[in-house]
C-alpha positions, 0 to 999 in steps of 0.5 A: 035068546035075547042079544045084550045092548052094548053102551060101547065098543073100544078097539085096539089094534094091537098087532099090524103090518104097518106102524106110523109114529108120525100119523096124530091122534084124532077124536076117533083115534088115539095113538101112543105117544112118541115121547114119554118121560121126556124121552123118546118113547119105544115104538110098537113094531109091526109084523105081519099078521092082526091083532086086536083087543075089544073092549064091549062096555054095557050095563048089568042092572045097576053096574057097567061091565066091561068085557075084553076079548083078543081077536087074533094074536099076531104072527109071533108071540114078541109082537103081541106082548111088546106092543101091548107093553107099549100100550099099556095093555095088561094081556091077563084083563082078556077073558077070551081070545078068538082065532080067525083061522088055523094059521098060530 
């Protein structure tokens, strides 16, 4: 079995324990803003528990694909959902989920 060469990873973590509104973005990192639509934009939440979103891009022959799993779900079923909405992470694009352990 031969392993697929992968163009890029990008993660994003979707659920944590800590939220920062005031840390900036980086060239590595980028954050959401804190404002939108010249409004105060909402805030992801924090709660205990991980989640986080991958995205693998490579290339199949002559196009790109891109596949997204869902690494862990959080601790509850509103964390995941609010901040994904904050994201702007459309939840119906994750082709898989993986559970690090039994704890949903």
């Amino acid at each position: 079995m031969n392993l697929q060469e992968i163009d890029s990873v990008k993660i994003t973590i979707l659920v944590d324990n800590i939220t920062d509104r005031l840390l900036p973005s980086t060239s590595i990192v980028k954050r959401p803003s804190m404002i939108s639509n010249k409004r105060i934009a909402e805030s992801p939440i924090a709660e205990r528990g991980f989640s986080a979103m991958l995205e693998i891009t490579y290339a199949r022959g002559k196009s790109i694909k891109t596949n997204k799993f869902l690494f862990d779900t959080g601790a509850s079923k509103d964390g995941i959902v609010h901040n994904s909405d904050v994201l702007g992470i459309n939840l119906t694009d994750i082709e898989t989920i993986i559970l690090s352990d039994g704890t949903f």
